[in-house]
Structure formats: structure tokens, C-alpha cells
C-alpha positions as CSV (number, residue, x, y, z in Angstrom):
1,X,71.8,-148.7,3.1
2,X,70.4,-149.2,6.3
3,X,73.7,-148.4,8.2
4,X,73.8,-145.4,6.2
5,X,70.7,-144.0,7.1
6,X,71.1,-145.1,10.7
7,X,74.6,-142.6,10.8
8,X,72.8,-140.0,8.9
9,X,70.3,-140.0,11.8
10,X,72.8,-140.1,14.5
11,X,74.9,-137.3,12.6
12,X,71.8,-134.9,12.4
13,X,71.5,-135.8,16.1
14,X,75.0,-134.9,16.9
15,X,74.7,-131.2,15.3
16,X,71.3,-131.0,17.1
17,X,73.0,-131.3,20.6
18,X,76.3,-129.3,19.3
19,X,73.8,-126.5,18.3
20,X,71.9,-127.1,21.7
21,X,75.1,-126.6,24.0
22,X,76.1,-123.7,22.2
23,X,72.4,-122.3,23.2
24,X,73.0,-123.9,26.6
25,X,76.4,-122.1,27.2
26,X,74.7,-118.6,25.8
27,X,71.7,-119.0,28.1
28,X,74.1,-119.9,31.4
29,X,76.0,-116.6,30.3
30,X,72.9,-114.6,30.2
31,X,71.6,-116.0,33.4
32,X,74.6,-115.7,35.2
33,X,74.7,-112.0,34.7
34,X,71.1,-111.1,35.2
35,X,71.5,-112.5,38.8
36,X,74.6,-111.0,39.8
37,X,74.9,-107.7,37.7
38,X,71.1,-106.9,38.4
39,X,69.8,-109.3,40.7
40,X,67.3,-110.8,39.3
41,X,66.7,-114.5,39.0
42,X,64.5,-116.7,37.1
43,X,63.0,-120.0,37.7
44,X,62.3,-120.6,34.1
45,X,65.6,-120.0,32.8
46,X,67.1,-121.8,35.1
47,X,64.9,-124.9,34.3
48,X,65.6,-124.2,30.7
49,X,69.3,-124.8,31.4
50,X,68.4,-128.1,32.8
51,X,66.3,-128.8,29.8
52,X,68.9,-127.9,27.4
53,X,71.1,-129.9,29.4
54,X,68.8,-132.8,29.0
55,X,69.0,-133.1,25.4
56,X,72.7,-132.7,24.8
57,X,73.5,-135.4,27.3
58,X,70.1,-137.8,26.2
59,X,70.6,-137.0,22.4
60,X,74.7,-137.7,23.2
61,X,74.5,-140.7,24.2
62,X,74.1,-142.8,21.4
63,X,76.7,-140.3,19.0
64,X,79.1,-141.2,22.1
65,X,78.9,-145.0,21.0
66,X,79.3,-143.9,17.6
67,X,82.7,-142.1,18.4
68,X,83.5,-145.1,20.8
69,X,83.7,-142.2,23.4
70,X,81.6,-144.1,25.9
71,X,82.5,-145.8,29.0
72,X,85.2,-148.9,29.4
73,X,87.9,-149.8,31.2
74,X,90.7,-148.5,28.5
75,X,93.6,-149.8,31.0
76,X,92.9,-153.8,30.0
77,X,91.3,-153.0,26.5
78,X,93.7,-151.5,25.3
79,X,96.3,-154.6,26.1
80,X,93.9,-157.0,24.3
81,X,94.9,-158.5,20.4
82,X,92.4,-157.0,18.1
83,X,90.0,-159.9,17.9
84,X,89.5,-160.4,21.5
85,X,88.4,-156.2,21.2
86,X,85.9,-157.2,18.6
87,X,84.2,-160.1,20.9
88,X,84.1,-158.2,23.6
89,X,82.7,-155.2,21.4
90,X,80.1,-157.3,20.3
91,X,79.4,-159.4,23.6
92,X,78.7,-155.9,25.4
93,X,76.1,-154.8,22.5
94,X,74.1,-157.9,22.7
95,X,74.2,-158.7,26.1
96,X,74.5,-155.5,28.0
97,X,73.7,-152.5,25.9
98,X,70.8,-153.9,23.9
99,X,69.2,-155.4,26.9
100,X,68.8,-152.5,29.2
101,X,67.9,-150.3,26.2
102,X,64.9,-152.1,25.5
103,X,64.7,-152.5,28.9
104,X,64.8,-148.9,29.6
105,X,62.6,-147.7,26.5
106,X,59.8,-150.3,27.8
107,X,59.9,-148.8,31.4
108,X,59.7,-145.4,29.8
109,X,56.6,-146.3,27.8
110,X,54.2,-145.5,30.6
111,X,56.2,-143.3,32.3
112,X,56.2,-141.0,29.1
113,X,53.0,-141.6,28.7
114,X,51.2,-140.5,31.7
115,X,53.3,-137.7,31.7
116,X,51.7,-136.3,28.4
117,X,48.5,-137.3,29.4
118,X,48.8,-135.3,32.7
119,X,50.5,-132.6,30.5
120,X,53.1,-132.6,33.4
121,X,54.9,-128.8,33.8
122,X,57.0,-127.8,36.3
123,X,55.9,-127.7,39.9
124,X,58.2,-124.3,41.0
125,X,56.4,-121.7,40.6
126,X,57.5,-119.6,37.7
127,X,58.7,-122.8,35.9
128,X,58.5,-123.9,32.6
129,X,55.0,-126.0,31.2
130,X,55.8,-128.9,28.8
131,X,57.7,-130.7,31.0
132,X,56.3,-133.9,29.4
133,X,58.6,-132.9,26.0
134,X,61.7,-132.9,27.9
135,X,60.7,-136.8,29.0
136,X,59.8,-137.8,25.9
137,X,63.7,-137.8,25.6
138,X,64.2,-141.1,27.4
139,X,62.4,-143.2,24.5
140,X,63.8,-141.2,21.4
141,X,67.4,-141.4,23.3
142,X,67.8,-145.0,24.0
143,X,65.9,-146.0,20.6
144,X,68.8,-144.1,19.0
145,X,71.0,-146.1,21.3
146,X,69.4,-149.2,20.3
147,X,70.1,-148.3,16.5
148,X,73.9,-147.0,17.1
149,X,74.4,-150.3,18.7
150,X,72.7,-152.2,15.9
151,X,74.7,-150.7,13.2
152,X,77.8,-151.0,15.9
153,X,77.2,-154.8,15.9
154,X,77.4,-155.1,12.1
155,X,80.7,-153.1,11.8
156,X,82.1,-154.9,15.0
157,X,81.1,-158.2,13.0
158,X,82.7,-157.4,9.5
159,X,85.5,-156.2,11.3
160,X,85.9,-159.5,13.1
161,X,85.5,-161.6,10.0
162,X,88.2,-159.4,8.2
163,X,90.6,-160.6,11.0
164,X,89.9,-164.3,10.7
């Protein structure tokens, strides 16, 4: 139950960014041709791409180790028997992805935090106020992560048993 609400979240998070970089590619589009069709540029927008930018990649991250899209060295994984995949699937949750998830998420604390309090905008003029939300993306991304890789660890572990 808990794995299935866990996938529901990271599902809903994955058609959140899909809808976000469709936004993202309409709003580079748009941009593009206000500055060389009629000159005219714009701080704002352009700090809105990088915002938009910022969630796709921030909220991706933890549907990317869902797919098992992320990062590893294919050329020797690939070559190892299935078990010795599952142990190194599992070693890499709980001693490398877990780890500097909660290592990142407990750095961000603060950092998020005096942020809001500050209600931190942009420094540019012409830029975009808020910039506090678009941080609060650190936390919310990496406690996703730390769920995907829970619910990872589970399947990795069933899987492992199965092959015993």
C-alpha cells in the first residue's frame, strides 16, 4: 500500500514536470521571438525559463530512479549475473543515494529557510519576486528521492530473494 502510494506520488510528479516542459519549450518559443523579431527582451521571462527549468530537472530526478534512467556505468552492469545487479542496486541506495539525500535535505533546511524568511526575489532588476519558492525545490526534490529510493530498496530486495 505504501509502495503504491509512493508511485502514485512520483507519477503525479512526472506529469507535473511533462506539463512544465511543455510550458518551458512554449515560453523559450515566445521569448526567442520577442527578442529577435521585435527586439525586445525580458529579464523576467527569461528567469522564468530558468525556473521552469528548475522544476522539471528537481521534480525529475527522483521519476529518473523510478525509470532506472539515472546515472551508472552501463558498460560493466550490464555484464554482471542478475544477482550481483540487485546487490549492487541495493548497496548504492543505502549507502550512497540515501545518505547524501538526507544529507542534502538537512543542508537545505536552513538554507530554504532563511530564504523565505528574507522572502528572497531576484536581484536583476526586472526579475522575478518569490525566488524563495523555486528553492523550496531542493527539500521537496530529494525527499521524493529519498522515497523513490525507499520503495526502490523494497523492489530491489524481493527481486533478489525471488533469485535465491
Amino acid at each position: 500500500m505504501v509502495l503504491k502510494a509512493i508511485e502514485r506520488v512520483v507519477r503525479f510528479v512526472r506529469v507535473f514536470s511533462a506539463l512544465t516542459l511543455g510550458a518551458l519549450v512554449v515560453l523559450i518559443v515566445f521569448d526567442a521571438s520577442r527578442r529577435y523579431f521585435f527586439h525586445e527582451g525580458s529579464v523576467a521571462l527569461q528567469e522564468l525559463e530558468w525556473h521552469f527549468f528548475d522544476i522539471v530537472i528537481m521534480l525529475g530526478i527522483a521519476y529518473a530512479m523510478h525509470r532506472g534512467a539515472h546515472v551508472r556505468v552501463d558498460i560493466f552492469y550490464d555484464r554482471f549475473s542478475e544477482r550481483s545487479k540487485q546487490i549492487i542496486n541495493l548497496a548504492t541506495m543505502l549507502f550512497f543515494v540515501l545518505p547524501v539525500s538526507a544529507l542534502i535535505l538537512y543542508v537545505s533546511y536552513d538554507f530554504v529557510l532563511m530564504s523565505f524568511t528574507q522572502m528572497e526575489a531576484s536581484s536583476d532588476p526586472g526579475g522575478l519576486p518569490y525566488r524563495f519558492l523555486i528553492k523550496s525545490l531542493i527539500p521537496i526534490a530529494f525527499s521524493l528521492l529519498i522515497l523513490q529510493s525507499l520503495r526502490e530498496i523494497v523492489q530491489t530486495w524481493h527481486r533478489y530473494r525471488e533469485l535465491k
